[in-house]
NUKOLMAR-246059 format. One record per atom (N, C-alpha, C, CB): x, y, z; residue in one letter. Coordinates in steps of 0.1 Angstrom, whole numbers, plus 5000, padded with zeros to 4 digits. Glycine has a CB too. Layout:
# NUKOLMAR-246059
XYZA/...
//
This chain:
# NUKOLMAR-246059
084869078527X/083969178520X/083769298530X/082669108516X/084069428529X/083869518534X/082569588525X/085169578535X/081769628536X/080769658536X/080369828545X/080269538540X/079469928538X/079770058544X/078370048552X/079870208533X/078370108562X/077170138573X/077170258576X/077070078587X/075570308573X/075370428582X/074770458595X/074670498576X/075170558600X/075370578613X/074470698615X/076970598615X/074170778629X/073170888631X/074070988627X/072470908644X/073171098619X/073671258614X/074671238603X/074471368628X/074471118599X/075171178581X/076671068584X/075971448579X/076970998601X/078770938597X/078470818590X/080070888612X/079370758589X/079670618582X/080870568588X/079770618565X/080470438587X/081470318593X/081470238580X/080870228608X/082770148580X/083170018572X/083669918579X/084070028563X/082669798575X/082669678584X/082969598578X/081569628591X/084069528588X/085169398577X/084969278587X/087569438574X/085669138582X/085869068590X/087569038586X/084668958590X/087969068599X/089669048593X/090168848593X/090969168609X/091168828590X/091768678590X/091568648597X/092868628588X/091968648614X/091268568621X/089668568624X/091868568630X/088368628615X/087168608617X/086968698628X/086968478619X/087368798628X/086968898644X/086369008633X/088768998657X/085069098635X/084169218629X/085469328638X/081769218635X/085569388626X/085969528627X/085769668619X/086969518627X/085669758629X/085369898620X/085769998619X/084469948620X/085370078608X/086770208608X/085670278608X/088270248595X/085470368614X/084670508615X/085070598607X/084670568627X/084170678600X/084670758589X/083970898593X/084170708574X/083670908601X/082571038605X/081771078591X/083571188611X/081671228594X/080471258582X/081271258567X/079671438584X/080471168562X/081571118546X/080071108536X/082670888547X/079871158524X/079171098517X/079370948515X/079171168506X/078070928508X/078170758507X/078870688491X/076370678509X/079170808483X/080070768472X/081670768475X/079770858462X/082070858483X/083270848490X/083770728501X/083370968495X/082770708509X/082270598518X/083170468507X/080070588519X/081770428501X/082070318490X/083670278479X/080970358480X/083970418477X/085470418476X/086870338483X/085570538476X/086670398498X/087570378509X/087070188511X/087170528526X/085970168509X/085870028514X/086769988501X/084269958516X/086469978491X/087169878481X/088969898481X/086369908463X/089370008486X/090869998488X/090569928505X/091770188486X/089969908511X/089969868521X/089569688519X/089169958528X/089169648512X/088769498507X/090069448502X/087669498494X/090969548491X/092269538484X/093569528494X/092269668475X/092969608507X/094469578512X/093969428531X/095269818519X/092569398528X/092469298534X/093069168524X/091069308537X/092469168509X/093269038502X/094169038503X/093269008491X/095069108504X/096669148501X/096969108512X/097269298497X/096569118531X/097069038542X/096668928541X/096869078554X/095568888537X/095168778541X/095868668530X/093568788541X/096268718514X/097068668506X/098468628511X/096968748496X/098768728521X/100568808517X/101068818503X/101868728523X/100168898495X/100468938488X/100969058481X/100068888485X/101769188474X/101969288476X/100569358474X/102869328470X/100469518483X/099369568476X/099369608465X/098869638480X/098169628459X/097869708446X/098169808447X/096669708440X/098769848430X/099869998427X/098770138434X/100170018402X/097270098426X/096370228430X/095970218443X/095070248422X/095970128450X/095770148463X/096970168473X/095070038466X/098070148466X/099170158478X/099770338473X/100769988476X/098670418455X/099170518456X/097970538464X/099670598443X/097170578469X/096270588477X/096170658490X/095970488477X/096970508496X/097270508512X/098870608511X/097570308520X/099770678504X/100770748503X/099870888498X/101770688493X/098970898501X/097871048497X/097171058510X/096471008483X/096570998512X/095670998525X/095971058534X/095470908531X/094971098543X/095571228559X/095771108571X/093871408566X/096571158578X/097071078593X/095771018597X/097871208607X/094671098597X/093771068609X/093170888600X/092171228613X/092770908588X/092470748582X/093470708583X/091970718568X/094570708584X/095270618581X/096070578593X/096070658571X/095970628604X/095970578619X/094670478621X/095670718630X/093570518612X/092470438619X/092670258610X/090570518615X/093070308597X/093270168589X/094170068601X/094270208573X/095470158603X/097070088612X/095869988622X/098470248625X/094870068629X/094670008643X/093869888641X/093870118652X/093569868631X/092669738631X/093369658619X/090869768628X/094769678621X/095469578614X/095869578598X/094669458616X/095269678591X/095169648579X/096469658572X/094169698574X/097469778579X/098169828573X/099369848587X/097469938565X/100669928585X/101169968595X/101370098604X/102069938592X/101470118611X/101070308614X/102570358610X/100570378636X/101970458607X/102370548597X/103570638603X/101170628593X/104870548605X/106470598612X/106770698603X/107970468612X/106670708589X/107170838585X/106770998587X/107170828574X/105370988591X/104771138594X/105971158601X/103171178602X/106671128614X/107871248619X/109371178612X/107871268642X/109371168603X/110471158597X/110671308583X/110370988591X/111271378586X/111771498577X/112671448567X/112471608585X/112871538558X/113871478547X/114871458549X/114071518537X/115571598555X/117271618557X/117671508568X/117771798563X/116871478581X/117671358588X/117471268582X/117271318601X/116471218574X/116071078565X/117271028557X/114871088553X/117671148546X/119271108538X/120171078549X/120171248527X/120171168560X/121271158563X/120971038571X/122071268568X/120370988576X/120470838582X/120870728575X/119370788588X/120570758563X/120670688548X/122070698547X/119770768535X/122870808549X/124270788546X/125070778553X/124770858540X/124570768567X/124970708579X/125270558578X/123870738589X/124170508577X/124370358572X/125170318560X/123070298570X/125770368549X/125870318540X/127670378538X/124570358530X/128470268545X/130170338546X/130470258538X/131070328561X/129370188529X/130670108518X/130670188505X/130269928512X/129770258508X/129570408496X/131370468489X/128870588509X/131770478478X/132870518471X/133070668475X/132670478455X/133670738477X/134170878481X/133670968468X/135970878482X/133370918458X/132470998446X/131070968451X/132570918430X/130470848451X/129570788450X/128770858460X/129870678451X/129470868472X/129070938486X/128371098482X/130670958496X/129971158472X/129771308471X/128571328461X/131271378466X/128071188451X/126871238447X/125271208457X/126871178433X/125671148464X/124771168477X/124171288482X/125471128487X/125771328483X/125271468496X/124671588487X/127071558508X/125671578472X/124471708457X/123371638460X/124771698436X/122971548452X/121271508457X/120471588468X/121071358462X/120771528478X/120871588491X/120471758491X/122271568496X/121271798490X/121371948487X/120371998477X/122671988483X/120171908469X/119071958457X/118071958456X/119071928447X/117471808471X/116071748476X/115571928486X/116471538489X/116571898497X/116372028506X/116272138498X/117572058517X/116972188492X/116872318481X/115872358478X/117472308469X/115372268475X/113972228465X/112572238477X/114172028456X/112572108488X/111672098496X/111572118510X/111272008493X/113072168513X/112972218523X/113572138538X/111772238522X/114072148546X/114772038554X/113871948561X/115672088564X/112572008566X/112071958573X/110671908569X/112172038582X/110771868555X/109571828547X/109371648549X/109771878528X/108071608556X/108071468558X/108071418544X/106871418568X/108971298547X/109271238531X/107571208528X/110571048530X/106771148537X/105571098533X/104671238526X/104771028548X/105071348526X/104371478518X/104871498505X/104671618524X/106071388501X/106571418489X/105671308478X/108271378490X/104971358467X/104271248456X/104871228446X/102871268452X/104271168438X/105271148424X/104971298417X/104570998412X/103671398420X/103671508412X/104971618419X/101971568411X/105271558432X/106571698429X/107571618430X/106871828442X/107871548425X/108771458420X/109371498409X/108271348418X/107971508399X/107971538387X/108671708386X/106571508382X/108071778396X/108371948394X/109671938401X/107272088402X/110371888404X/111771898410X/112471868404X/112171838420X/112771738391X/113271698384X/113171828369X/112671548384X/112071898370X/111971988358X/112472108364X/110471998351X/112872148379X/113472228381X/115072248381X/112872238390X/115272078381X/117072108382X/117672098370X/117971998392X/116472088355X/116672078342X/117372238340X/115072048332X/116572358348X/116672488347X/118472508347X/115772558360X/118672458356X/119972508368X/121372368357X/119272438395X/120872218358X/121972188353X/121872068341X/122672168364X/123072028338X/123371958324X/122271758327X/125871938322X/121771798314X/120771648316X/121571498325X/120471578296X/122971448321X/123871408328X/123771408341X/124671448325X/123771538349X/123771578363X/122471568367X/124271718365X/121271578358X/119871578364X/119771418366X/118771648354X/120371328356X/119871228352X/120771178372X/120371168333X/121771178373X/122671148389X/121671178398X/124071258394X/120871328397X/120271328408X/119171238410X/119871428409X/118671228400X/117371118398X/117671028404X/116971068383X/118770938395X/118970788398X/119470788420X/120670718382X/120070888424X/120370878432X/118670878441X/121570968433X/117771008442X/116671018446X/116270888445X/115971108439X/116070798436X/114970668440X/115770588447X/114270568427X/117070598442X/117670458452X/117470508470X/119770438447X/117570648469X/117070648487X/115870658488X/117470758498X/114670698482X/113370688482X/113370518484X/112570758468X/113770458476X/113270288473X/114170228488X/114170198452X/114970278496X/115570248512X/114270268522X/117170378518X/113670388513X/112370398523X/111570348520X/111770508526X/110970268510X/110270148510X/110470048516X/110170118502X/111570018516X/111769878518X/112269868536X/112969808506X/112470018537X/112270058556X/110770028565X/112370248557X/109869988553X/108570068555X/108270158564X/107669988557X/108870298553X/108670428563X/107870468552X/110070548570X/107570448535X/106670438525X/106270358518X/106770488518X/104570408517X/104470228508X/104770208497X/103270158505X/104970368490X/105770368474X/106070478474X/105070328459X/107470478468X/108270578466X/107470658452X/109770528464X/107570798454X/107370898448X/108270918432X/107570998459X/109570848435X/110470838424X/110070738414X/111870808429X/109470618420X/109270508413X/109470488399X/108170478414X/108270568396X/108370548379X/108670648370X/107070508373X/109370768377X/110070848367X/111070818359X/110670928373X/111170828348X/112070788340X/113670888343X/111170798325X/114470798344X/115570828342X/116170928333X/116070738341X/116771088328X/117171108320X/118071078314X/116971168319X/118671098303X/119771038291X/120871138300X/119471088268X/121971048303X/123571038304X/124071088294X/124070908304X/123971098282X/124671088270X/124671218265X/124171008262X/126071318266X/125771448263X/127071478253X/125771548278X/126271448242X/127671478229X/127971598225X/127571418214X/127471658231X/128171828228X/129471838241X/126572008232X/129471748245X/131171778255X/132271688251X/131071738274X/131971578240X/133171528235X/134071558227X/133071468231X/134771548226X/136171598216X/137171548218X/136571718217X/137371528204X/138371428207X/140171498202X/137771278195X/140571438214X/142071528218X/142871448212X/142671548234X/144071528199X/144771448190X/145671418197X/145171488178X/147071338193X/147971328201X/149271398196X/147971208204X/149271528189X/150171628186X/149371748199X/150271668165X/148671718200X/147871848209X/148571788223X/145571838210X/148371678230X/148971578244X/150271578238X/148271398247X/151071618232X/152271608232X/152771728237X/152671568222X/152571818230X/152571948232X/152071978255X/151071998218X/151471958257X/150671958269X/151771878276X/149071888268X/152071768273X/152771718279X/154071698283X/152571668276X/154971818268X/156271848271X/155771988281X/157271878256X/154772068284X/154372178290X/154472148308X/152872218284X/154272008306X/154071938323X/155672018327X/154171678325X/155172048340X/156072078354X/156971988358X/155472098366X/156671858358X/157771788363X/157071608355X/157971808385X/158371518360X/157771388354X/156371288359X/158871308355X/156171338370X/154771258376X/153971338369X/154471258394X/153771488361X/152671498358X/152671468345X/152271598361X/153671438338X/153671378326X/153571208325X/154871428319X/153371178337X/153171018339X/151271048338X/154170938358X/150671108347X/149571118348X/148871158335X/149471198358X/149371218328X/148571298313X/148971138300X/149771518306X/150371118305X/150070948291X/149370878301X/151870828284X/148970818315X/148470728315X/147170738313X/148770678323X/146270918315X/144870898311X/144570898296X/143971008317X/145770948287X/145470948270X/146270828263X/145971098261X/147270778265X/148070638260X/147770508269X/149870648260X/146770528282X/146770418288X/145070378291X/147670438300X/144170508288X/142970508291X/142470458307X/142270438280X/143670518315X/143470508329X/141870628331X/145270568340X/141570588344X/140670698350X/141070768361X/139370648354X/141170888359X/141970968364X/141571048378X/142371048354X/141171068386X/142171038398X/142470878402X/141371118413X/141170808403X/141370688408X/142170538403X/140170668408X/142370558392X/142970438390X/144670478386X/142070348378X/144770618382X/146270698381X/146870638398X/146070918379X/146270678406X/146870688420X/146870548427X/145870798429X/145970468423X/145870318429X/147270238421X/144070238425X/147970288408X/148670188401X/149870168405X/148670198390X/150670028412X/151770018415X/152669998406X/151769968422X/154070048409X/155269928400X/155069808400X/156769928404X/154469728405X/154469658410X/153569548398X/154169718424X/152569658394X/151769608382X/152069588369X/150869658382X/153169668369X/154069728356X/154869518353X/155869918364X/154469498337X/154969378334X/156069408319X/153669258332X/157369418325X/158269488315X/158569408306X/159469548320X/158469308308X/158869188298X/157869138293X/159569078303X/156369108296X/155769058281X/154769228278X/154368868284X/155469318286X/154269418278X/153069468283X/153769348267X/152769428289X/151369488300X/151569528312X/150369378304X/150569648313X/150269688328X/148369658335X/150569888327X/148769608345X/147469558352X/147469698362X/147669378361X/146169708357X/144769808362X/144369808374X/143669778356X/144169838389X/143469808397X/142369968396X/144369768411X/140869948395X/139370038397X/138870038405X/138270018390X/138970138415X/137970058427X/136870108425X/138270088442X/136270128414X/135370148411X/134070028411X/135770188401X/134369918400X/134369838407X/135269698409X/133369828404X/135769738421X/136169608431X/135269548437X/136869638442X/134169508436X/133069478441X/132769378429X/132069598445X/132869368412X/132969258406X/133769168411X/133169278394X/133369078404X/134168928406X/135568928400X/133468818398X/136169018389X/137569068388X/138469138399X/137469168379X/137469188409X/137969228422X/138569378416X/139269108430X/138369418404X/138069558400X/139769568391X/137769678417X/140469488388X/141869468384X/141269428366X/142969308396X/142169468356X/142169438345X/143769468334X/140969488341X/143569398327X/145369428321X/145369468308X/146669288321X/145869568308X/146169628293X/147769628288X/145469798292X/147569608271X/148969678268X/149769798274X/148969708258X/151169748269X/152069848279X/152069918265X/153969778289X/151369988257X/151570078246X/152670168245X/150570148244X/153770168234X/154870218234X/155370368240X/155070208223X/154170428237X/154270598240X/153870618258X/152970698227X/152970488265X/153170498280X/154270428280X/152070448289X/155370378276X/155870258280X/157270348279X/155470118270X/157170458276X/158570528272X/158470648288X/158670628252X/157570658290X/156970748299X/157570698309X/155470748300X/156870618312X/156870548326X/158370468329X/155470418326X/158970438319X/160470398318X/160970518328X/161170408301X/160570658319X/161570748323X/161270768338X/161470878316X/160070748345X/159370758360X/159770658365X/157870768362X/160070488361X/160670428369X/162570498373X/160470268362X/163070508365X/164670508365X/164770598376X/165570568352X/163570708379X/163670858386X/163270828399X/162670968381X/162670708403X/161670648409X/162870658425X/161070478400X/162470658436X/163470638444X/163270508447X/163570708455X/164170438457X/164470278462X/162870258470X/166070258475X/162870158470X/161370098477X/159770178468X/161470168498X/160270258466X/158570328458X/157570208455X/158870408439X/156270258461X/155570148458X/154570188446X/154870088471X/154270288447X/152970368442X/153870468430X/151970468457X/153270458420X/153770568410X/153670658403X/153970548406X/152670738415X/152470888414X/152070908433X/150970938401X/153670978431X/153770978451X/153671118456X/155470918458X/153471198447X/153571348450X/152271418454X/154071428438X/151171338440X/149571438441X/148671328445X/148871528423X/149471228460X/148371138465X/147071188472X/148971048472X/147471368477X/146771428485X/144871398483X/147271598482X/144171348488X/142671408482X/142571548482X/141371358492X/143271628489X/142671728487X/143371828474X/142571778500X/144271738468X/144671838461X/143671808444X/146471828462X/143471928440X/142571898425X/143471908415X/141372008420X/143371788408X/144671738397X/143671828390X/145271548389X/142471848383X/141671868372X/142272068369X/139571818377X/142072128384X/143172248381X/143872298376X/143572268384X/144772158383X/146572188379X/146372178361X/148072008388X/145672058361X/145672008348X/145272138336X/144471868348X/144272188344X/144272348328X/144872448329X/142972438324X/145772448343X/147472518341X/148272508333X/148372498350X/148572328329X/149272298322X/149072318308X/149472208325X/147772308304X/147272248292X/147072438285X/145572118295X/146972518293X/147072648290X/148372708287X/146572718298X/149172668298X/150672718294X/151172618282X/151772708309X/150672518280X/151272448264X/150272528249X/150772208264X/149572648253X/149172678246X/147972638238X/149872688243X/147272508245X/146072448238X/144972508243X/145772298239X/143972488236X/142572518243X/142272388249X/141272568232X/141672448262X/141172318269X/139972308264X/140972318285X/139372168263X/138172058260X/137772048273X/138671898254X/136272048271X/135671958278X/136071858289X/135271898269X/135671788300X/135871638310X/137071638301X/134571468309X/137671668310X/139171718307X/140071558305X/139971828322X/139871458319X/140271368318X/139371228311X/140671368329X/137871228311X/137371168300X/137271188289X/136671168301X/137771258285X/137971248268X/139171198266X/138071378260X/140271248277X/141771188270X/141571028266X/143171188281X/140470968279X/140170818276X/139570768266X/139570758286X/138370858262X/137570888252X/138570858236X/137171058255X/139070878238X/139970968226X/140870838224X/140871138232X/141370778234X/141970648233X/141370528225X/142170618245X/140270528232X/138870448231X/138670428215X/137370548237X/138570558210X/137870568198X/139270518188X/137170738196X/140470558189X/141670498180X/141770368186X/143270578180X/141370298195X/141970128196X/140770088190X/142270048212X/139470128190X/138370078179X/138170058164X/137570138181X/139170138164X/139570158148X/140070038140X/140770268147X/140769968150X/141769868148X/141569738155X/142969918151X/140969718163X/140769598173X/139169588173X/141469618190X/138869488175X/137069468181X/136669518195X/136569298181X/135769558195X/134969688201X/135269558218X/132569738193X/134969448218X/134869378229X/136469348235X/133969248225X/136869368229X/138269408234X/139769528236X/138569358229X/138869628232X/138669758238X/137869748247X/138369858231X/137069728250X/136169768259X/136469708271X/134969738256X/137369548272X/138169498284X/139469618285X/138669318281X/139769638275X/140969638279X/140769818289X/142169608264X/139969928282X/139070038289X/137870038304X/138270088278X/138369898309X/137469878322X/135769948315X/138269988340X/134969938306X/133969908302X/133169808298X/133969938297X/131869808288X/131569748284X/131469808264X/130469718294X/130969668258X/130269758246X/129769878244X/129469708243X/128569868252X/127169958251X/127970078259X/125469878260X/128170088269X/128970208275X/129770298260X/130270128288X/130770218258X/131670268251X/131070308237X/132770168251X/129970238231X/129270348221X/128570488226X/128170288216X/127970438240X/127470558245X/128070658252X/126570528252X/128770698257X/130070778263X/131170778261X/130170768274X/131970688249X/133570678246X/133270718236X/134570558247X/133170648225X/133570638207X/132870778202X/132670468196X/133670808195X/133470918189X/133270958173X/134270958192X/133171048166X/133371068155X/134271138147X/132671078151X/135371128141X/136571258140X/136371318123X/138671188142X/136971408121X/137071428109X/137871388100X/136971528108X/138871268105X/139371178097X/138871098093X/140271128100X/137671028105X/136770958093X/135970998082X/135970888099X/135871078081X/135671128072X/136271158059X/135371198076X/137371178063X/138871178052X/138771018046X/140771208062X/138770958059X/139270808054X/138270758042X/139270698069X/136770828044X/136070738039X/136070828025X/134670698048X/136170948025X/136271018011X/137870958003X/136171218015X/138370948009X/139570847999X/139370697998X/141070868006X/138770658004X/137870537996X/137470527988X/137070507998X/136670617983X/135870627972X/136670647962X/134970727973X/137770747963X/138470757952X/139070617945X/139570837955X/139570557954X/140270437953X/139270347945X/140770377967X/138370307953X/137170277943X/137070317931X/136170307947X/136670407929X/136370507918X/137570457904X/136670697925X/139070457911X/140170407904X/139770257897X/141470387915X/139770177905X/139470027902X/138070017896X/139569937915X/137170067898X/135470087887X/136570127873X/133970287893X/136870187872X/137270277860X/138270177851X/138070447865X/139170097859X/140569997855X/139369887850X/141969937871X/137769847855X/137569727851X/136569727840X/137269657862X/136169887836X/135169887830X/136169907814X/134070007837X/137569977814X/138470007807X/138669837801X/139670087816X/138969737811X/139669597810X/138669547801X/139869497824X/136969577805X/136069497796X/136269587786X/134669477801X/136069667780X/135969757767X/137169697758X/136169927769X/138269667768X/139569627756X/139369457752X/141469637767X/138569397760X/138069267760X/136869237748X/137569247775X/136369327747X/135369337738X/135469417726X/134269377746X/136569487720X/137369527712X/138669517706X/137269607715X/139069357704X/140469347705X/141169487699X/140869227697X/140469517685X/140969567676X/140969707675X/140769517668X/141269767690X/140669907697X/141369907707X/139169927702X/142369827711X/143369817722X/143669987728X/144869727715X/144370047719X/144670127725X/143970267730X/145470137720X/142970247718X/141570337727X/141070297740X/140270327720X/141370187743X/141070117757X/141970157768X/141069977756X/143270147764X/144270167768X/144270347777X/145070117756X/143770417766X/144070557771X/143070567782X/143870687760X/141470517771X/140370527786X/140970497802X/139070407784X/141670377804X/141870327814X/142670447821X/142570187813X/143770497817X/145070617821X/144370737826X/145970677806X/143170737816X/142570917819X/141570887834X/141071007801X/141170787829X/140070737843X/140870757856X/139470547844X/141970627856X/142870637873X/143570767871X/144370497876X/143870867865X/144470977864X/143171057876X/144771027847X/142171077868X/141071157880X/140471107887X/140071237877X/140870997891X/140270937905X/141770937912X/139470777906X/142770987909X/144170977918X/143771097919X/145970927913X/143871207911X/143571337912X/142771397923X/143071377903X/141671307922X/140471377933X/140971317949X/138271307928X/141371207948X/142271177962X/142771277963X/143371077961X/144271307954X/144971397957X/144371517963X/145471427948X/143571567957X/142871677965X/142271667981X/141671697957X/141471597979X/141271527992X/142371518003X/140971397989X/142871438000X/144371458007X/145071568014X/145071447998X/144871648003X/145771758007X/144671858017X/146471827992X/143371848015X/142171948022X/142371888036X/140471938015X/142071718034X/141471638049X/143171588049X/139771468048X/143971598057X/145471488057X/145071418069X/147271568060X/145571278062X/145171118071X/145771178083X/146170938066X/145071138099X/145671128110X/146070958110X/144871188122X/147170948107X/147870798114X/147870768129X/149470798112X/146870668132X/147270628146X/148670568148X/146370528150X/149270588161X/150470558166X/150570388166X/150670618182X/149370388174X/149370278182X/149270168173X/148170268193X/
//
């Protein structure tokens, strides 16, 4: 039980007895005695909590992340809490100690590090102690990079911000991160999909410069590879010519229990491709794209060189859609849980960032109807002749004129929306 005392000329003290039974006090100098009474009961809250080991409470641990050095040196000294290592910790050395330590980081994964990074400093400055950052400019930083970029990119910076805020919790250099409870924004940005036919990638593809780059364009649209990383990781070696499959290595994640490897069909239109890239292939080749292994070279570049000189308009995530686009025609035809192995996904992903909607479904489903429309008309004709023997051929015409304009309105249809036939 913490208890407040007054003192001569207006200070106040708070008197505790800590776990081992020793009286201790924090001096508060001149404090009213409603503010007084405050500081004890977060001060009672973070005695149960040692004396429990239990965590502290959310309002008292936002509390002690508010508070000025001088209380909160006095709390450290009589045990209640720890002293306060982050006042000389600045932001810009903080990440970067953060990404100092962390070399199992993916070469993307990294490079969304160091944007964050750049977007924390941008924002607050290099030399801002993380402990000055609260959840309210949390909040104005997150609504500042709404200004500048796509919800997707805000949503990266976010999720990246707590995961190194939440390193500094569990550093205890904070007792709660400022990111905590911000909500994550939506990933999901369907004004950049489009879905790329495959008379458009053909076209693009006879436009390729040489045969490694026409190996690279079927394996991100006929093979739903991901393109730099799993194009450049795939050996001959994975290539299975006799029953038909090519096995996948992601190092994306290699860190599952698949060890990041999965096998898909050798689908006919990669399978003619890559024929032509093995025969071309020199002796020993291990890897089968040996030209643009450079990091530093940008396939995504080269790639709207090409796709310009074949005369298309470039789309959108140039190489996520081609996968996209795959995605959405093997769904058409196979169950979603097997596309989704065979696209190194999941379900839920692949509704939310792959599958799409084309304007053949749309065709498809307006000639449905006709067809329908045909067979309503053949059964309602069948009963009328059933219920009229002696009216046969009045029945007879009904039936002719009916499937006549429901073939008709197909026809139309048809000819406005024409079926895209998948290959595959």
């Amino acid at each position: 039980m913490a208890s407040v005392v007054n003192d001569p000329n207006g200070r106040k003290r708070i008197l505790f007895v800590d776990a081992d039974e020793n009286r201790k006090a924090i001096r508060l100098g001149k404090i009213d005695r409603k503010s007084a009474g405050a500081i004890a009961r977060h001060v009672e809250a973070l005695l149960s909590a040692k004396i429990g080991g239990q965590p502290i409470p959310r309002d008292t641990a936002a509390w002690l992340a508010n508070i000025g050095a001088a209380l909160h040196t006095r709390l450290a000294r009589v045990g209640l809490i720890q002293h306060r290592q982050e006042i000389s910790i600045p932001l810009g050395p903080f990440i970067d100690a953060f990404l100092a330590g962390r070399e199992d980081l993916k070469p993307n994964t990294k490079t969304a590090f160091v944007q964050t990074r750049k977007a924390l400093v941008r924002h607050f400055g290099e030399n801002k102690p993380i402990i000055g950052i609260n959840a309210g400019d949390a909040d104005e930083w997150a609504a500042a990079l709404r200004k500048d970029y796509a919800p997707a990119t805000v949503a990266t910076f976010v999720k990246k911000a707590r995961q190194m805020f939440r390193h500094a919790v569990r550093k205890r250099l904070l007792t709660e991160s400022p990111f905590a409870s911000m909500r994550v924004p939506s990933q999901v940005n369907k004004a950049r999909e489009e879905f790329v036919s495959r008379e458009t990638i053909g076209q693009v593809i006879d436009a390729a410069p040489n045969l490694e780059w026409r190996v690279i364009i079927a394996l991100a649209r006929y093979g739903g590879l991901r393109t730099p990383s799993e194009t450049l990781s795939l050996q001959w070696s994975y290539v299975d010519w006799k029953r038909g499959r090519l096995t996948v290595f992601s190092p994306k994640v290699e860190h599952l229990p698949s060890g990041g490897f999965r096998t898909i069909p050798l689908f006919p239109e990669l399978r003619a491709i890559l024929a032509d890239a093995f025969d071309a292939a020199q002796e020993g080749s291990v890897y089968v794209i040996n030209r643009y292994r450079d990091a530093k070279q940008n396939l995504r570049t080269h790639f709207l060189r090409i796709i310009r000189k074949a005369g298309a308009q470039p789309w959108g995530r140039l190489f996520h859609n081609l996968r996209a686009s795959l995605e959405t025609e093997l769904a058409q035809d196979h169950p979603i849980h097997v596309v989704a192995q065979w696209l190194g996904n999941t379900p839920k992903i692949a509704a939310a960032h792959y599958l799409q909607v084309r304007d053949s479904d749309f065709d498809r489903a307006l000639l449905g109807g006709a067809k329908s429309g045909a067979l309503a008309a053949q059964k309602a004709a069948q009963q009328a002749d059933a219920e009229n023997g002696d009216d046969s051929q009045k029945a007879q015409e009904t039936l002719e004129k009916s499937t006549r304009e429901c073939v008709f309105a197909g026809n139309d249809v048809e000819a406005k929306y024409p079926r895209q036939e998948s290959n595959l």
